[in-house]
C-alpha positions in Angstrom: -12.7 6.9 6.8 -13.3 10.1 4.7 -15.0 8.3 2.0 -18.1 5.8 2.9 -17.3 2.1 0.8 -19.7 1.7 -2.4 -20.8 -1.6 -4.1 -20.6 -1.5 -8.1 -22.0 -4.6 -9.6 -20.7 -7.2 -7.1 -17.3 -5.5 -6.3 -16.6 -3.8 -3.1 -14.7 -0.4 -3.7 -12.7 1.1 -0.6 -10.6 4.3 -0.9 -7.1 3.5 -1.5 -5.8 6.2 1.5 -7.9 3.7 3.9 -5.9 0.5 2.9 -2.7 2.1 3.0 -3.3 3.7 6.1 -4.4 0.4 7.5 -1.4 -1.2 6.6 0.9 1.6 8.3 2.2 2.8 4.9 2.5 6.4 2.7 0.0 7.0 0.6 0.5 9.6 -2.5 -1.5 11.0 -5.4 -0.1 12.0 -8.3 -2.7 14.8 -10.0 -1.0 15.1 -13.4 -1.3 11.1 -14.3 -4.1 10.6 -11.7 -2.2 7.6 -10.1 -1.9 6.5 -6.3 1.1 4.7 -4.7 1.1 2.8 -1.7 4.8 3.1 -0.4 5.7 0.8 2.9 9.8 0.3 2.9 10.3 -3.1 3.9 13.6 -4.5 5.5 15.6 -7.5 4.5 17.0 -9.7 7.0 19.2 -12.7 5.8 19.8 -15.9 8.0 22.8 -16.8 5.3 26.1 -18.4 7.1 29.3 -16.4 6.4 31.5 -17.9 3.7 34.3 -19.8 4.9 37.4 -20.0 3.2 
């Protein structure tokens, strides 16, 4: 981990790139609006029946 945890009045603050990483997903930052995204693509599985007609 690049960046050590810190505790702010009673709330535990972990760098976002750690979570995501964590979690096996893309993390981005976004300099102009000073944002982070978390990106994991998830797939969708259905157990629905075919329609019979």
């Amino acid at each position: 981990m690049g960046v050590n945890p810190t505790v702010k009045e009673g709330a535990v603050y972990v760098p976002f790139r750690f979570i995501g990483e964590a979690l096996n997903a893309k993390v981005l930052w976004h300099p102009d609006s000073k944002t982070v995204v978390i990106y994991k693509p998830v797939k969708l599985y259905s157990n629905a029946m075919p329609a019979i007609n």
